[in-house]
N, C-alpha and C positions, 0 to 999 in steps of 0.2 A: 504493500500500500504506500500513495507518496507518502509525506511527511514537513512539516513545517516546525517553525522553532516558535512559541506562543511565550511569551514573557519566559524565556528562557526555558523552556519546555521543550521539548522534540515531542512532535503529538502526530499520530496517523489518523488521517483524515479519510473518510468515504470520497468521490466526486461528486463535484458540487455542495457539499458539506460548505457552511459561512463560517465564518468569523467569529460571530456573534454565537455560533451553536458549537463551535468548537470550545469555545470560554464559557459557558453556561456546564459544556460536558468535562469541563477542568477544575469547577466549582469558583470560578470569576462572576460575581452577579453585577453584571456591566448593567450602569441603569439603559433603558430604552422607553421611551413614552408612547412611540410610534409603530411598535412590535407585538406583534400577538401569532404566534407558531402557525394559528390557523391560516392567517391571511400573507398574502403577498408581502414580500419584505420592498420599502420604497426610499428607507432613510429618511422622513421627515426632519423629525426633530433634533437631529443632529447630537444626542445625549453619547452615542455609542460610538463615535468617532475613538479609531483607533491609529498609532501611525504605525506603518509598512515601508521597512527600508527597503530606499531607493525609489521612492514616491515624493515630490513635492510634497502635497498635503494629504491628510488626514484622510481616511477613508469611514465609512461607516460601516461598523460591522455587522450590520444586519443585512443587508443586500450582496456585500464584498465576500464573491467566493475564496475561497484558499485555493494555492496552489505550489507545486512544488518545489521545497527551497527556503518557503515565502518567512520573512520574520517580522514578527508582530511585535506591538509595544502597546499595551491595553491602559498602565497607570502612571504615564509620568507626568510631572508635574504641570508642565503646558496643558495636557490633555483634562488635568484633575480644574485647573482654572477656567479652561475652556466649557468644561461643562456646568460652574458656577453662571459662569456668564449666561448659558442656552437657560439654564433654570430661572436666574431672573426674568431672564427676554419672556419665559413662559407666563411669570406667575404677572403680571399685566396686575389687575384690579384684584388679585384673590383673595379671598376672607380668610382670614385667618380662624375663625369660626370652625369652618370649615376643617381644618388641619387637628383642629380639638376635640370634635365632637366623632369624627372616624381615621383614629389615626394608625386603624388596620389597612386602608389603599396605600395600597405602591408606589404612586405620585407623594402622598406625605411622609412616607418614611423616608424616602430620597433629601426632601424636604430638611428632615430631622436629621440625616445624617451631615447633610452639608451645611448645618447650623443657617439657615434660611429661613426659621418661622417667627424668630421678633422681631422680620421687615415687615411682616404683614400688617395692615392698618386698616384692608377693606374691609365691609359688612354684607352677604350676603345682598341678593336685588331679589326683593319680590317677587319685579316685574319677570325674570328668567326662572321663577318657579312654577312646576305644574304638578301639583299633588291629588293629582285627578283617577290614577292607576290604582286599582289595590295590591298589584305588587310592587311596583318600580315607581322610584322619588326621584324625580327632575329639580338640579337646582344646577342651571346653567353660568350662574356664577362661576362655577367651578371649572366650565369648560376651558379646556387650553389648547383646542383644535388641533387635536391629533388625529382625528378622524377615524378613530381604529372603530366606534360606534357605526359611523356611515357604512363603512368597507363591510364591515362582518354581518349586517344586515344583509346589506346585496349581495355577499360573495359567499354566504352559508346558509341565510334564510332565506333569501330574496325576496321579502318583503317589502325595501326600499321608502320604509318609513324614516329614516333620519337623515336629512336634506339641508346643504350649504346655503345661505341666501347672502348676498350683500359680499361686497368687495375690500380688501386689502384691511385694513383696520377697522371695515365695519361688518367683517364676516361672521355670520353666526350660524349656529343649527336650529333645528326646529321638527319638531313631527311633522308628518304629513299632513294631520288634521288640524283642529280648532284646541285640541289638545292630545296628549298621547292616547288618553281613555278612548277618545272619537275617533282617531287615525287607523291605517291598515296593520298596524301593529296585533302581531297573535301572540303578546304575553311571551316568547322562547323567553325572554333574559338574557339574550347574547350581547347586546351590549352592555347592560349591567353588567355579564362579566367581565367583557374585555375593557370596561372602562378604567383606567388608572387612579380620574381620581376621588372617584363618589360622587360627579355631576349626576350621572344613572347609580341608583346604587338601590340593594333592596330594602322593603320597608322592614322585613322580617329581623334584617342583620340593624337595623337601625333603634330597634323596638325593644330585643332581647338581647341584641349584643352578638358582638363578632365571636367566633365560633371557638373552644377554648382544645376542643379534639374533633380530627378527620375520621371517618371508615369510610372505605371505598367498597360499593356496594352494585345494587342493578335496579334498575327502575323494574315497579309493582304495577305500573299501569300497561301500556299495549305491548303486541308481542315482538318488537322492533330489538328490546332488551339493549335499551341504552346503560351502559355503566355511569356511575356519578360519587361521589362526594359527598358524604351526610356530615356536614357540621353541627355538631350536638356544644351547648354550655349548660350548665345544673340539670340537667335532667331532658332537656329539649330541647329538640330538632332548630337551630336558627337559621341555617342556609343550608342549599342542596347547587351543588357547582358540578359542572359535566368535568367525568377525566378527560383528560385533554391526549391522552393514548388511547382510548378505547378502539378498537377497532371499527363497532360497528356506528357507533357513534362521534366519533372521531372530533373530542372536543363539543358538544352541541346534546342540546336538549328543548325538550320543549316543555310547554308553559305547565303541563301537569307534573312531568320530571322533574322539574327545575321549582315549581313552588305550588301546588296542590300536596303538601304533607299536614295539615294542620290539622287532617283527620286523624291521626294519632293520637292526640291528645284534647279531642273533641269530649265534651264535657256530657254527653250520653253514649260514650262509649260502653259497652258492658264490660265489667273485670272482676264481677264474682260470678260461680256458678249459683245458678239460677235450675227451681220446680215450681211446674205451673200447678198450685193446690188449688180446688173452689174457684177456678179461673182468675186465680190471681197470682202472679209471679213470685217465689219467695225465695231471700239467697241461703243459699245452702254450703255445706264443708263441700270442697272437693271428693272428700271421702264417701260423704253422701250419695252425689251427683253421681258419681263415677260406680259405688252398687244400685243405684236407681239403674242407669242406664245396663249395667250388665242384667241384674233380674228381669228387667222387662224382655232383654234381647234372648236371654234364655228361656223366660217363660213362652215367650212368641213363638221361637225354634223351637222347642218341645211337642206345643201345642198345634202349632201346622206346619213344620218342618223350616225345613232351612230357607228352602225358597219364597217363603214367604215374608222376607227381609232383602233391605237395597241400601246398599252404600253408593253414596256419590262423593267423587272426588272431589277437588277443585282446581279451576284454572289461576287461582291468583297464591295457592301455597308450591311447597317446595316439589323439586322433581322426588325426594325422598318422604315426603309425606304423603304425598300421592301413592307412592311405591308400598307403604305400610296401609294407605287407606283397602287397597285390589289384595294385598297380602293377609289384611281382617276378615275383608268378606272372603275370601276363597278358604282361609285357613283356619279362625274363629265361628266364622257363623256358619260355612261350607255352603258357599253358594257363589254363582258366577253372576247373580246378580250386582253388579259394581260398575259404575261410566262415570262420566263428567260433562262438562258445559261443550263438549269437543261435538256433542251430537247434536247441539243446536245451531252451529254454527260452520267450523271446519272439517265437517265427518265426512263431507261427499267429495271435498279435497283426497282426502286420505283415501277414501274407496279408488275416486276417479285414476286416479296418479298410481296406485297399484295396481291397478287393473291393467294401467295401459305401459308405465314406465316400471313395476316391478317394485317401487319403494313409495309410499304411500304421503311424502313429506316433500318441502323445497328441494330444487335441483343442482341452485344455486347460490352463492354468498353473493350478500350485500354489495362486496368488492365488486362484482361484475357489472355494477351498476357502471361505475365509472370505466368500462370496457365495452360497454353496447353504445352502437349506434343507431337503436332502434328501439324504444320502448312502445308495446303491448297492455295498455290498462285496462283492465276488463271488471266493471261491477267494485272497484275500488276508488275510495274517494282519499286517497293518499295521502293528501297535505293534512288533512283534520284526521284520519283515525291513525295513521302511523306518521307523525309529520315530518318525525328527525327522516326518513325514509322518502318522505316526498319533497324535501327539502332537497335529497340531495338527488333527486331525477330532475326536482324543475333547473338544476344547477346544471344536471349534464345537458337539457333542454338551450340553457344559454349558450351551452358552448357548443352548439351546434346539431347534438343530437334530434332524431325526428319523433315526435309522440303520437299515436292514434290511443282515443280513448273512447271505450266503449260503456258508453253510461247512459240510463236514460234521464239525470241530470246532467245539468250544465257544471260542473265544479268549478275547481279553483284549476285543478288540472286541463281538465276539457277546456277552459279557455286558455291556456299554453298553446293545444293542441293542435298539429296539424291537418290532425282530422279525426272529429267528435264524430260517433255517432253513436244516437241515442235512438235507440229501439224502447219499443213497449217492453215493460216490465214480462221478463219472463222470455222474451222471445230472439236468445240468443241463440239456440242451437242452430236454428235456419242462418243466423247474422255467419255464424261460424261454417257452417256448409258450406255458403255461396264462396264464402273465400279460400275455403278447401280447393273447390269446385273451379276459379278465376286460376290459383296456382295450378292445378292440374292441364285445365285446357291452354293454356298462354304459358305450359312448361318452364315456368318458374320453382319447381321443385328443385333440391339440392339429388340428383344421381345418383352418385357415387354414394354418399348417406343412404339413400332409399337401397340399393342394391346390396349395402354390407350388413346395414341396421335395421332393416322396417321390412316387414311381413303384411301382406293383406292387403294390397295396395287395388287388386281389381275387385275386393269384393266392396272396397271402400268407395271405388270410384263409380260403381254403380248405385252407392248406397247416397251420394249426395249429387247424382244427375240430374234429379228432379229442382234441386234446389241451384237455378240459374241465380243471378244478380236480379235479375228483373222478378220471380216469384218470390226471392225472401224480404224485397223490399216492399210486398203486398204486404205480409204476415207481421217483418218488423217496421216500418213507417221510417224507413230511412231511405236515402237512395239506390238506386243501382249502381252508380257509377260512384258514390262514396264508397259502397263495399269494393269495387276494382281497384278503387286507388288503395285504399287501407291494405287489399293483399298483397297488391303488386310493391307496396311500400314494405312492408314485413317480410317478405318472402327477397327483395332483393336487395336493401339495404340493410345488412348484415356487417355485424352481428346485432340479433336481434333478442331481444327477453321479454317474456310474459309476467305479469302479475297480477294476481286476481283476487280479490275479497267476497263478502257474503252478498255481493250483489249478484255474483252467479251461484252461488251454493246455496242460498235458503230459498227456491224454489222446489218445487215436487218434482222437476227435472234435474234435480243440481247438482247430483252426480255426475248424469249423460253430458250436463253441461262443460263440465272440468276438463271431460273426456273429448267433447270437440275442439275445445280449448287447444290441447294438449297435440289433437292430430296436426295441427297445423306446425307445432314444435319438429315434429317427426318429417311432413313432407319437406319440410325448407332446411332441414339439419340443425337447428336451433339449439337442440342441448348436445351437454356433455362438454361442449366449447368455450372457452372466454368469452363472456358478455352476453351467452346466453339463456336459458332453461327456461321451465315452469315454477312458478314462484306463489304459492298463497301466502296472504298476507295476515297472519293471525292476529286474532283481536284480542284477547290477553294475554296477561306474562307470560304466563304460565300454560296457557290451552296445548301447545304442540307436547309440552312434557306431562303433563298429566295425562293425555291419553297414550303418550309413548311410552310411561310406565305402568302400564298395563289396567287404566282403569276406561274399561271398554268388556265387556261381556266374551266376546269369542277370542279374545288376543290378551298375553299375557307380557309384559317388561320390553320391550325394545318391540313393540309391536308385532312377536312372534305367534304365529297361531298357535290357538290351545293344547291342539292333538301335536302338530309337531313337536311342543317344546314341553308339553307334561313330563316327561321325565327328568329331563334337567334340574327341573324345579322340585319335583318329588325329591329326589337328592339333595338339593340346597334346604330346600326348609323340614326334611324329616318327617313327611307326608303325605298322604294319597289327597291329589286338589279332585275337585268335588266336577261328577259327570255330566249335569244335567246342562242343559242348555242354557246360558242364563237371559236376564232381559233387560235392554238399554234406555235408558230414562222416562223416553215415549212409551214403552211398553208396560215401563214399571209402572206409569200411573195408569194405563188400561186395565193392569190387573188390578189395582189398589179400584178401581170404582167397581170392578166386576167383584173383590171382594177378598183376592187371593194375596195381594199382598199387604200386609200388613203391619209392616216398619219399615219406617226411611231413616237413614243417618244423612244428614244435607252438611258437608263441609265447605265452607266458605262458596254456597250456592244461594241464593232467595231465587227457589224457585218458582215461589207463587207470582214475581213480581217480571222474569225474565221469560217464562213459557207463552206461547200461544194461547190463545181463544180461554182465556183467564176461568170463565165459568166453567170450564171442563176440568180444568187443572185443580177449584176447589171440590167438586163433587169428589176429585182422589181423593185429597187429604180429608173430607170429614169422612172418609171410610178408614184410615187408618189409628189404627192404636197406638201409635209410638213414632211422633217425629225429633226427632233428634237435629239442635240446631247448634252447629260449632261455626261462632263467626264474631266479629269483633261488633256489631251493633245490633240491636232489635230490629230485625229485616222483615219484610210483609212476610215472608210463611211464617216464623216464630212468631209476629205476631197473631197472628189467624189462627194457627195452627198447632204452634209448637207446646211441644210437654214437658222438654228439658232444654236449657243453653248454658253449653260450654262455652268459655271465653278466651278466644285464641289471642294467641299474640302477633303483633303483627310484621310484615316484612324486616320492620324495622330492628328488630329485636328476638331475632332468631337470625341462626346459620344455615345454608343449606345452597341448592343449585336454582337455577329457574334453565331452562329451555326457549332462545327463542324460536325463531321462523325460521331463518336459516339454518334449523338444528345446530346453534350453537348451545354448547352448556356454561354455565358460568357461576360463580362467588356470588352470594349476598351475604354480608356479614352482619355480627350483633352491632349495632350502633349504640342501643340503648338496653335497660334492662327491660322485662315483659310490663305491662302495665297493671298496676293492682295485683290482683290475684291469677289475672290470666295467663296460659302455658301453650307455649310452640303446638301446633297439631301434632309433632309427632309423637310428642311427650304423651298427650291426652290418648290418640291410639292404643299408645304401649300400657299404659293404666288401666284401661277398658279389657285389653286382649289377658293382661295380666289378673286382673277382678275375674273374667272368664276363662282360669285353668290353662294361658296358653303364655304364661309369661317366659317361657325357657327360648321358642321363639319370636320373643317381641323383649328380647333384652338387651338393647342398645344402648350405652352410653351417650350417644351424641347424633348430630346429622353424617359426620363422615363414618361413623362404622355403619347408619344406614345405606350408606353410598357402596362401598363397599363389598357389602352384600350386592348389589344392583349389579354391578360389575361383575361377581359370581357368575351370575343367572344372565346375564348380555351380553353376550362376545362382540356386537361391536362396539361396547362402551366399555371394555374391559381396560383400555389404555389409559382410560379418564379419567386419573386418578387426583386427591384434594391437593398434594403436591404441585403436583400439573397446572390445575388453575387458580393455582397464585402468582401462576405469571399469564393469567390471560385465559380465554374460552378457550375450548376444542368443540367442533365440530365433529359428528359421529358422520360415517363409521370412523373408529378408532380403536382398532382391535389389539393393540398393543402397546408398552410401554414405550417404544420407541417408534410410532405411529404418529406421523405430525397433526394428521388425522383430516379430514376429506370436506374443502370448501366447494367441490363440484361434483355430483355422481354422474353416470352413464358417462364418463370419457371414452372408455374400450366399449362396453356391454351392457348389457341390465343382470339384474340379476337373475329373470329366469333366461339367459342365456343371451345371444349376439345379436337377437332382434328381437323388436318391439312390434306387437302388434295393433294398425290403425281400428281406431274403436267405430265401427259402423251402426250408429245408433240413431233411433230413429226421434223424429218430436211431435212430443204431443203435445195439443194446447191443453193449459191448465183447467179442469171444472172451476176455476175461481171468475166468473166473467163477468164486466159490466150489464146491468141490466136496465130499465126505465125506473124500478126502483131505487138502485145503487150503481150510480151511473157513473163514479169516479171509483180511480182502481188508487190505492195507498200504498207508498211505499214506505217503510221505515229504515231507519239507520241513525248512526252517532253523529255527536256534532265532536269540534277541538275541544271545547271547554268542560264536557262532561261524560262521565267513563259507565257504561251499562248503567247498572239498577241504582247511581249515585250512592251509593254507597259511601263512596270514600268521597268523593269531589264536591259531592253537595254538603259537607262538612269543614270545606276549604271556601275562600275568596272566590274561588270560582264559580259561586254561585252568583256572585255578583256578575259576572262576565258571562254570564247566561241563564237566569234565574231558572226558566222552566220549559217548557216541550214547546214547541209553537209547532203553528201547521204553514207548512208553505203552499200556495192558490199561486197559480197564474195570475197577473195582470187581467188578465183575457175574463177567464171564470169571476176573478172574484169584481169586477166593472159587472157583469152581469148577475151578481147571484147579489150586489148591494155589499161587498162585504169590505168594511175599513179597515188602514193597519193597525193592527193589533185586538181588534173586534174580537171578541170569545165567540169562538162557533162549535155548535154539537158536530162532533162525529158518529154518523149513525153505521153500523154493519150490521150481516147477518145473527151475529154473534157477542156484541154488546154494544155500546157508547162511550166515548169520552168528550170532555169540554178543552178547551184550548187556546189561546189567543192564535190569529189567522196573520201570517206574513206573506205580504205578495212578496211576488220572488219572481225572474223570469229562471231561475234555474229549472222551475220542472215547467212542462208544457201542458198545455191545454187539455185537461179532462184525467191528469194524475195529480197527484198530491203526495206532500212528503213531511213524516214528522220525525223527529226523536223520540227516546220512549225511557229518557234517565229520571223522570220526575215522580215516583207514588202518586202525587196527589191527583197525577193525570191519568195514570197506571192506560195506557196507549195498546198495550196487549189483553182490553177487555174485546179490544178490534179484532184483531189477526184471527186467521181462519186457519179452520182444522188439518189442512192437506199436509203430507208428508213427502218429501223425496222416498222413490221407489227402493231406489238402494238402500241409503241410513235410516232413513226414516227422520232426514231432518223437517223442521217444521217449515211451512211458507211464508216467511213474513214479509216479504217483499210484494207479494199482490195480495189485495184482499178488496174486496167492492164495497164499496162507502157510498153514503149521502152527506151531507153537509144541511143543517137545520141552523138559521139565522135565530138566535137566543131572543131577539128582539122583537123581529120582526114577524118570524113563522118560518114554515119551511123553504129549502129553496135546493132544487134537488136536480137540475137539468145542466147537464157539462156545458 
């Protein structure tokens, strides 16, 4: 490697390695005002100036590569007075205020060190304050135009909220809006972090104090699985700052990562165990709680067998509490009754993509993002449910990349796009056909690919002949000639990547749908390659690894089937697992009304408030004898429903893994201790299975000897050891200790061998149809600011930055049905009502409609209709047929 001499150092440098990162990696902490790792290095501020013999003057060593030979001079005395002077130039009018009240930013310690703060004489200017945000406190006084706020908006959010006005002495920033609150600001925090010197700064750190210990940990919200920084002082969480190495997150967070934690310590958290007597809650000993819950789940199994008890996992706890939740039910209670939130959401992912690629999960790493030249968005709305993720697609978007988005909103994305097309709810398979169908006839396919890798190619090509560009633009209401551009753009601007959310999966098709999805992967050669594969985009932390620790009815631990991998397991846990068929969420509450089952354990699930056609889902629970509610707040089933509540603890305060989409695994660590009386899910398992005669296997010291075990029983996770990821994720397979472990599958093969076979599947329209009674079809889905059954977020600020569900109306509709913004209007369906306020929007068009559904008080799934995906059996939330009834006025019911 060359070599340079750095203040008398001989140091080996990488190429293209700076100056500036060679003395940061020498432990020199050279000030820099104008420097932030993430962005372009440009030398503003002049702080970092180093001299380089054989150079006239001074270079800056944050732009200034190294090179061989080269000799640097970082502290001498010229350079230490030169940088007196750049700091006065800076501090202009500064408050001195300012330097007292947070003298945790890096602009004032500089400050402090170069004895600089008893020039100060200014006072804070009202007029540059905007205390308008309820995270981020503007006080522009403070500003000293470094711009590193402007840059890292547009170069990492792209947001391009923070904007230069006025010239030479009279330049200043400002939001884009009337204040930051009204601007196109999404809350990330990225310039509060990279600010130096508290002009942006958070209200939290302001409130309780700069942060006194770091844990570096994983974000509990969507399944992106950004790492971060939990700064905790006396007890509590004060700041949450993105690692600025994380892989997948690389430095950035967004606005739930970064500051929705306040539910932690939300003041109706539950933290004693709790029995519901005479209908009325009372706290009880753990000791208590924990033989209440065993007697009942014995007395239940006794009395009508094993099967007639259901554990459910959860998407937001550990990959190892999960792994103990599927190892209770199969080995405790003996029954294969066990799943998770995987089946209402990502299940027909997982069907479709093993059926057709052999492994049932993402193809791809995040990395590849910034390697295609061609994104694929199908039924995901990117920027708001996974944003650090679509943050960095609209980035590769700026730099040239081409987008088709298939939505039948308008997003944030589809307007990047280079070509939107929004079909009717539901009617993607045809959208997907015809452009099977364009590549095939206009031999846009990849060849060579089709010939080594892909099977079934003529029974495929008879199977979508019917569906020209001109018939599927009947069925989906888009064009013809937009579907040719979209394939001929996919299929030839390569490399190209899909990514898809529950906008094609919670359909009754949404299997078939993944599965057409995916053919097009195959005719253009799309995976296994840099930049690009099939990619869903999972909605919790946690969803990918709870169900790929085996809590799913027919598949056990690394998503192995049951029959194939029963013995391994028999051996591992010292036990015959249990033969019967078991039943997946939807099924469990069929039988629980038909009568037959009758105990549920709900782990970090509210089911009553996240299920479909809500009045179906309660006639379950008043059939069941025994619900069992382990979660950190009184959630709609416990309250309806529940007979006992465990009180877990949460992300923040336990150890263990999460899983995200890209099948990477990763650290969450204890930041804090548990709250009150509450105990890790896995603890509470192990207590339960212990109370029930099974404590020899469920005697764990910790999360890592749970893991450990997991690795037993998973050979491709047998590599992934707690060792391992404390220097970072691994992505599975990683079958060994010396296994770097797999950011791309299909590069050679699949795993049922060298070819993949095209899925020829056919489409049906949904029974869910507009009628002259329910004449608009309702789409639901999440917004940025709020995370499923609010739970956690409607306990944070963010309730402010989006109080409750609104319905979004066309322009169109709502001029004709009388409806104003923000009017509360009924939503009427087959299958119940909600109330709402009404937001015109042109995002959805004429005769759909589109809500959230994070509010209870709106509880939006007394809507959704009963229909299932034929594969998983997920539910349909995305079409259901509505009326709209004016509160005021009367009804008003014609599209």
């Amino acid at each position: 490697m060359p070599t340079a001499i750095i203040d008398g150092h001989t140091y080996e440098f990488r190429p293209g390695q700076t100056i500036l990162e060679a003395l940061r990696a020498l432990g020199t902490d050279l000030p820099s005002a104008c420097y932030d790792p993430r962005l372009e290095p440009y030398g503003a501020c002049r702080l970092c100036l180093v001299e380089v013999e054989g150079r006239p003057h001074p270079a800056a060593a944050c732009n200034t590569p190294l090179q061989e030979g080269m000799v640097v001079r970082s502290r001498t005395p010229a350079l230490e007075e030169n940088r007196k002077s750049e700091f006065r130039f800076l501090l202009g009018h500064y408050p001195k205020e300012a330097v007292e009240k947070q003298p945790y930013e890096p602009f004032h310690q500089r400050l402090q060190g170069y004895g600089l703060v008893e020039g100060l004489e200014a006072a804070p200017d009202p007029a540059l304050q905007d205390f308008s945000h309820p995270y981020l406190r503007v006080d522009l006084s403070q500003c000293i135009l470094c711009y590193r706020c402007v840059r890292i908006c547009e170069d990492v959010q792209g947001q391009f909220v923070w904007q230069a006005f006025g010239k030479e002495h009279q330049t200043h920033l400002q939001p884009s809006g009337p204040s930051l609150l009204e601007s196109a600001c999404v809350s990330c925090g990225a310039c509060a972090d990279t600010c130096p010197t508290g002009a942006i700064d958070d209200w939290s750190v302001l409130e309780l104090g700069a942060p006194t210990a770091w844990t570096r940990s994983t974000c509990p919200y969507c399944g992106v699985g950004c790492e971060f920084l939990v700064g905790t002082r006396d007890g509590k969480i004060t700041q949450i700052k993105p690692a600025l190495d994380a892989p997948v997150n690389k430095g950035h967070l967004c606005v739930k990562g970064r500051y929705a934690f306040a539910y932690n310590d939300a003041p109706d958290r539950v933290s004693r165990p709790m029995i519901r007597r005479g209908g009325e809650w009372q706290p009880v000993s753990w000791e208590e709680a924990i033989a209440f819950v065993a007697g009942e789940l014995s007395r239940i199994r006794e009395a009508r067998g094993p099967d007639s008890i259901g554990v459910l996992g959860s998407a937001r706890a550990t990959n190892e509490e999960n792994y103990l939740a599927q190892k209770f039910a199969r080995v405790v209670v003996g029954s294969n009754n066990v799943d998770c939130c995987a089946r209402v959401c990502h299940a027909p992912s997982a069907v479709a993509l093993a059926r057709v690629f052999g492994t049932g999960a993402a193809t791809s790493a995040f990395d590849d993002i910034e390697l295609a030249q061609t994104f694929l968005l199908a039924g995901t709305n990117a920027t708001e449910n996974h944003p650090v993720v679509g943050a960095r697609i609209k980035q590769a978007k700026r730099r040239g990349a081409r987008l088709i988005v298939v939505d039948p909103r308008k997003t944030e994305l589809a307007r990047w796009a280079d070509i939107h097309l929004a079909p009717h709810p539901g009617t993607d398979i045809p959208l997907f056909h015809a452009m099977a169908r364009v590549i095939l006839e206009e031999n846009l396919t990849d060849p060579a690919f089709l010939a080594e890798r892909v099977e079934g190619l003529e029974a495929f090509r008879a199977a979508v002949e019917e569906w020209t560009p001109e018939h599927a633009a009947e069925v989906c209401g888009v064009s013809a000639e937009a579907i040719r551009q979209a394939a001929r753009l996919y299929a030839t601007h390569k490399p190209s990547i899909c990514f898809h959310g529950l906008g094609l999966t919670e359909h009754h098709q949404g299997s078939e749908t993944v599965m057409a999805l995916a053919n097009l992967a195959l005719l253009t050669g799309n995976v296994g390659k840099p930049g690009t594969g099939e990619n869903p985009l999972r909605g919790q932390n946690n969803v990918q690894g709870s169900a790929h620790m085996g809590c799913e009815p027919n598949t056990l631990t690394g998503s192995q089937l049951l029959p194939k991998a029963r013995a391994r397991f028999e051996e591992v846990w010292g036990c015959p697992l249990p033969t019967a068929k078991g039943l997946n969420l939807m099924q469990m509450l069929d039988a629980a009304r038909e009568g037959a089952l009758k105990a549920l354990w709900l782990v970090g699930y509210d089911v009553l408030l996240s299920n479909p056609d809500a009045a179906r889902t309660a006639e379950a629970f008043e059939k069941l004898e025994l619900v069992v509610v382990q979660d950190l707040f009184m959630n709609e089933s416990a309250r309806a429903y529940g007979h006992v509540f465990l009180p877990a603890a949460s992300n923040f305060e336990k150890d263990g893994t999460f899983m995200n989409s890209e099948r990477r695994i990763q650290r969450i660590r204890r930041a804090l201790p548990p709250a009150g009386d509450s105990r890790p899910d896995w603890q509470i398992l192990c207590d339960v299975a212990r109370a029930m005669g099974q404590g020899e296997r469920f005697a764990f010291e910790g999360p890592e000897a749970i893991w450990d075990e997991v690795r037993a029983v998973w050979p491709g996770g047998a590599g992934i050891s707690y060792a391992r990821l404390e220097h970072g994720g691994l992505q599975w397979p990683c079958p060994s200790l010396d296994h770097p472990g797999t950011p791309r599958l299909h590069a050679q093969s699949f795993p049922m061998g060298p070819k993949a076979t095209l899925a020829a599947v056919p489409y049906l329209p949904s029974a869910e149809q507009p009628s002259p009674e329910y004449p608009f079809l309702l789409i639901t889905g999440r917004t940025l600011y709020a995370f499923n059954a609010g739970t956690m977020t409607a306990r944070t600020p963010n309730a402010r930055l989006y109080p409750t569900d609104r319905l979004e109306v066309s322009p169109a509709d709502a001029g004709r049905l009388g409806l104003r913004e923000g009017e509360k209007v009924r939503v009427v369906s087959p299958y119940g009502q909600a109330t709402l306020p009404a937001h015109l929007s042109d995002r959805v068009k004429p005769g759909e409609l589109f809500s959230t559904f994070h509010d209870p008080a709106v509880f939006i799934n007394r809507l959704t209709n009963p229909h299932r995906d034929r594969y998983a059996l997920t539910p349909e939330y995305k079409r259901t047929a509505v009326r709209l009834e004016k509160l005021s006025v009367g009804v008003a019911n014609s599209p």
